[in-house]
C-alpha positions as YAML, in Angstrom:
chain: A
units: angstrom
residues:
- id: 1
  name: UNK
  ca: [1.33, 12.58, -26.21]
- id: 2
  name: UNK
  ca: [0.02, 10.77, -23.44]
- id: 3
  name: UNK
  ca: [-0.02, 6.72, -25.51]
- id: 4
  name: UNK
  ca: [3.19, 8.16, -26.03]
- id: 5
  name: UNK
  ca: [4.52, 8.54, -22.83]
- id: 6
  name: UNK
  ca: [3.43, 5.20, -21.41]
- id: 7
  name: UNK
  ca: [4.11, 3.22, -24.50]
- id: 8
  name: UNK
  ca: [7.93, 3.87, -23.11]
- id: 9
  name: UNK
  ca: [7.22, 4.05, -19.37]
- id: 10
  name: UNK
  ca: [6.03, 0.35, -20.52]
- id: 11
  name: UNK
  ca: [8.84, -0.35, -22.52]
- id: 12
  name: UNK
  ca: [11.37, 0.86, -19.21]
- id: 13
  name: UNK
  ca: [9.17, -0.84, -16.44]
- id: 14
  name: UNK
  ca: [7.35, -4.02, -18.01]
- id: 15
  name: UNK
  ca: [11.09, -5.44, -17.89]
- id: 16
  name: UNK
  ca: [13.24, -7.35, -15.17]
- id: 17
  name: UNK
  ca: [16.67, -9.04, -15.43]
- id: 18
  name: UNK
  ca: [19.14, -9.95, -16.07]
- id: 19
  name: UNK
  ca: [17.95, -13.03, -15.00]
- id: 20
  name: UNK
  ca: [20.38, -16.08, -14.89]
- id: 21
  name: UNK
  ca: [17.81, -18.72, -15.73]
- id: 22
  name: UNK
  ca: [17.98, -22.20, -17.84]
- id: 23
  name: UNK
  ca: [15.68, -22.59, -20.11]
- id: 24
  name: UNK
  ca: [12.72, -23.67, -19.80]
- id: 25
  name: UNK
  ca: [11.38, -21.56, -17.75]
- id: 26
  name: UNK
  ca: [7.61, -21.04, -16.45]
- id: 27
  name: UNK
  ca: [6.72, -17.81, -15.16]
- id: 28
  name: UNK
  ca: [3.61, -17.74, -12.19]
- id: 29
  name: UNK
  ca: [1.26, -14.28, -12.21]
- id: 30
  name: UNK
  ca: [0.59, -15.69, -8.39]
- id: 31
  name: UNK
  ca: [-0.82, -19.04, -9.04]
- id: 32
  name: UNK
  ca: [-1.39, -18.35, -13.09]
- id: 33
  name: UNK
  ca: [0.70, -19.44, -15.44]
- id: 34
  name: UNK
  ca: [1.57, -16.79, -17.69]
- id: 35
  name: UNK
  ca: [2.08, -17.99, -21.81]
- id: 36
  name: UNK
  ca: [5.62, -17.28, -23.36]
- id: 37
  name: UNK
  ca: [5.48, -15.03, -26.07]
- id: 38
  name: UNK
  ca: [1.62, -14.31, -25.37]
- id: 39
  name: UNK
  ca: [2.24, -12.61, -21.47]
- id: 40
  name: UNK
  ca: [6.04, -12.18, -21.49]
- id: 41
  name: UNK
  ca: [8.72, -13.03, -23.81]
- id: 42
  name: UNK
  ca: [12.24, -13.66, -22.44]
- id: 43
  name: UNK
  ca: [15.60, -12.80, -24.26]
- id: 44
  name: UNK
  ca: [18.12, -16.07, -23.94]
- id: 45
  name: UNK
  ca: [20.50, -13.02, -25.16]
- id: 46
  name: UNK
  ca: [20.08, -10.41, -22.71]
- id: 47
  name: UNK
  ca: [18.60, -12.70, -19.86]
- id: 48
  name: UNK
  ca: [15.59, -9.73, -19.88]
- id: 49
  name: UNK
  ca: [12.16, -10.61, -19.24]
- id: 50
  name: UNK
  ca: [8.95, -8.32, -21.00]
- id: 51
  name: UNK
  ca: [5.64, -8.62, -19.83]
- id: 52
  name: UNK
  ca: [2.81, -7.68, -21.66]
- id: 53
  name: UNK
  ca: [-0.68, -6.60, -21.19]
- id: 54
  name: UNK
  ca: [-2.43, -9.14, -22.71]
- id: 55
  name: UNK
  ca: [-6.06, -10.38, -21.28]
- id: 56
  name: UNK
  ca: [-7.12, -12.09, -18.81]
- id: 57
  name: UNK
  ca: [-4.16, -10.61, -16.46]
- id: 58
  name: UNK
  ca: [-2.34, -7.43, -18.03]
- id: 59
  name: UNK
  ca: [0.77, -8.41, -16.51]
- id: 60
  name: UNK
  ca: [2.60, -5.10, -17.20]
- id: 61
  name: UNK
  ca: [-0.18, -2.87, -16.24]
- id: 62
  name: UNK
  ca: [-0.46, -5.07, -12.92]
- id: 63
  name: UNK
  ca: [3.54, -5.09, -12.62]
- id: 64
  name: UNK
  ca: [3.17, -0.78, -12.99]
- id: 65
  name: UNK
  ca: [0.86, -0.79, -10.30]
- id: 66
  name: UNK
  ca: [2.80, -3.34, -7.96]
- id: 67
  name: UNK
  ca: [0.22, -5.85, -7.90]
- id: 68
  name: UNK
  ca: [2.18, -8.63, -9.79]
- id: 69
  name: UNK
  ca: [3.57, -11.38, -7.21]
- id: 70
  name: UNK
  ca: [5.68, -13.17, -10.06]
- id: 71
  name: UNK
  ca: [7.89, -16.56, -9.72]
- id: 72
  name: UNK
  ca: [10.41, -17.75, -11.81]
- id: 73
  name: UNK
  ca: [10.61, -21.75, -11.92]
- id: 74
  name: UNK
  ca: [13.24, -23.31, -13.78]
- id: 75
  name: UNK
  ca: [15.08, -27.05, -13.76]
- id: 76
  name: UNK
  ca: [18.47, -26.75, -13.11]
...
């Protein structure tokens, strides 16, 4: 019940947006550059970003326990 609980506390949380970016975009885990559809994937639909936690830096995990300084770098 537990796996259960965070798989959707992860699903809720591991999200921000709308976000009214151009693609593309790079997204910075502090200086790291995080890998589209690896670490996050972002919905052109929705303008919703989802992080993942995927090694080396378990975005979503880090993002739960507010240790995530993210940036958002697009060309406009």
């Amino acid at each position: 019940m537990q796996a259960a609980f965070n798989a959707i506390i992860e699903e809720i949380m591991c999200r921000i947006g709308p976000v009214l970016a151009e693609t593309p975009i790079n997204v910075f885990n502090s200086l790291d550059l995080l890998d589209e559809n690896i670490d996050y994937v972002y919905s052109e639909d929705t303008k919703v970003f989802k992080f993942y936690d995927v090694d080396p830096f378990y975005v979503c995990t880090e993002t739960l326990n507010d240790s995530t300084q993210l940036t958002l770098r697009w060309e406009t």
